[in-house]
C-alpha positions as CSV (number, residue, x, y, z in Angstrom):
1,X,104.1,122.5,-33.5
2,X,104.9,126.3,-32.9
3,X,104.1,127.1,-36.3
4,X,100.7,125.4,-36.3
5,X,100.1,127.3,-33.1
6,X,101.0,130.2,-34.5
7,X,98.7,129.7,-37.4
8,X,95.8,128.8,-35.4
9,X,96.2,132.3,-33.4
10,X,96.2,134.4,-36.8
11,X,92.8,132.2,-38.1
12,X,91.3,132.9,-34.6
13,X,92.3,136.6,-35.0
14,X,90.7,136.6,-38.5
15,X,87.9,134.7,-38.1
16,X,86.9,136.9,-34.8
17,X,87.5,139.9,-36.5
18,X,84.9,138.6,-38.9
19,X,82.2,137.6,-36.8
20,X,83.1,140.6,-34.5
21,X,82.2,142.7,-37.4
22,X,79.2,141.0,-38.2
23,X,77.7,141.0,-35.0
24,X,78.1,144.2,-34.0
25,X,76.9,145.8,-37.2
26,X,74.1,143.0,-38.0
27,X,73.2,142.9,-34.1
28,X,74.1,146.1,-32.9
29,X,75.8,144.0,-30.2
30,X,78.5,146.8,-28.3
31,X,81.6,146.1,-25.9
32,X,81.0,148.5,-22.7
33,X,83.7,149.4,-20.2
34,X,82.2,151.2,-17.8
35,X,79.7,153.7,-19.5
36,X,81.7,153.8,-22.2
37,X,81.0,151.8,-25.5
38,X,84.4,150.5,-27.4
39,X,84.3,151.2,-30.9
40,X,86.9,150.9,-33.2
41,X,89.8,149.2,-32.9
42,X,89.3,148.9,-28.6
43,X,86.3,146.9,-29.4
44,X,88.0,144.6,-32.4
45,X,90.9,143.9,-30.2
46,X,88.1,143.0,-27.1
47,X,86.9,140.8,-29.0
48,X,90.1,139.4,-30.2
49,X,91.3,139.2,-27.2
50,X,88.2,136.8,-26.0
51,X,88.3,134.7,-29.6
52,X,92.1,133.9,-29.1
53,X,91.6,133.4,-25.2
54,X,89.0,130.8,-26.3
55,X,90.9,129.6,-28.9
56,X,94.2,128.9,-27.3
57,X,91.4,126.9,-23.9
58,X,90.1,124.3,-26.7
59,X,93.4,123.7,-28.4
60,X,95.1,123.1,-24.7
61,X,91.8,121.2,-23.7
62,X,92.1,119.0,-26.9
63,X,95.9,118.0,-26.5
64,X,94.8,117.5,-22.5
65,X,92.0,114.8,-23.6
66,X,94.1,113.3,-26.7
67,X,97.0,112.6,-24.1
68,X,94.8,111.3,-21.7
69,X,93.3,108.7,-24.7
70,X,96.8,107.6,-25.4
71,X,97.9,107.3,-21.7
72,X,95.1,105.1,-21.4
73,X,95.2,103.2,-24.3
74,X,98.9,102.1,-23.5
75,X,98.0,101.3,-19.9
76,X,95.2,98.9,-21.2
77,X,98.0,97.1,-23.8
78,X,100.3,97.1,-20.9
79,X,98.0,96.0,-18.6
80,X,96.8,92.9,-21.1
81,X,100.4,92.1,-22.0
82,X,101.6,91.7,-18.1
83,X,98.0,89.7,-17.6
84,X,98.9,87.7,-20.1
85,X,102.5,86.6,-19.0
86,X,101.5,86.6,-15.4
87,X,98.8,83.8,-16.2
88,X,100.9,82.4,-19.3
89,X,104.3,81.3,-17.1
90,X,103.6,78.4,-16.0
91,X,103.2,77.2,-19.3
92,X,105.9,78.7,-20.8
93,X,108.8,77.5,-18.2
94,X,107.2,74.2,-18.7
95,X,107.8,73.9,-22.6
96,X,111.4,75.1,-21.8
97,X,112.0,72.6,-19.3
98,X,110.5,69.5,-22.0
99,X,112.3,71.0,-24.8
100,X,115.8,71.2,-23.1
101,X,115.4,67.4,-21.6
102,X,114.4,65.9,-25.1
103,X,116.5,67.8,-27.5
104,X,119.8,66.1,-28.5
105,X,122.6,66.4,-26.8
106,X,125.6,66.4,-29.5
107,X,128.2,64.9,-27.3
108,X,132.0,64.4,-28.5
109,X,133.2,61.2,-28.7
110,X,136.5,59.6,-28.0
């Protein structure tokens, strides 16, 4: 799972580098501290910064919400498998009480 992390930080690095690039010479689009406008590499590791910050929020979000499907999902089965027996007893300490008066008893003779 590290490795896969790991992985998706690089392709978020790349693929913000990218668009960074793209934007800010397509758009003219500029990262300001201050009065200052960040150029270079200050301004590709900005928005790196923000792409892997957003990156590593929708990965966290994503286990978060499948976690919360399976926690659910079992308490449902659980829930139907306890509701089940609860109503289901009766019946089933019934058939044990017929089937141990009828079978045969296989008692040794004299």
């Amino acid at each position: 799972m590290f490795k896969n992390l790991i992985i998706a930080v690089l392709v978020g690095i790349i693929l913000t580098w990218c668009f960074g690039e793209v934007i800010s010479d397509w758009g003219q689009v500029m990262v300001s501290v201050g009065d200052e406008h960040l150029t270079g590499m200050a301004g590709w590791f900005s928005f790196a910064v923000v792409g892997v910050i957003m990156l590593l929020l929708g990965f966290f979000l994503a286990i978060s919400m499948l976690s919360v499907l399976l926690f659910v999902g079992c308490v449902v089965i659980g829930s139907i498998i306890l509701a089940g027996a609860a109503s289901l007893w009766p019946v089933v300490l019934m058939a044990i009480v017929i089937i141990w008066l009828v079978k045969d008893r296989n008692e040794v003779s004299n």
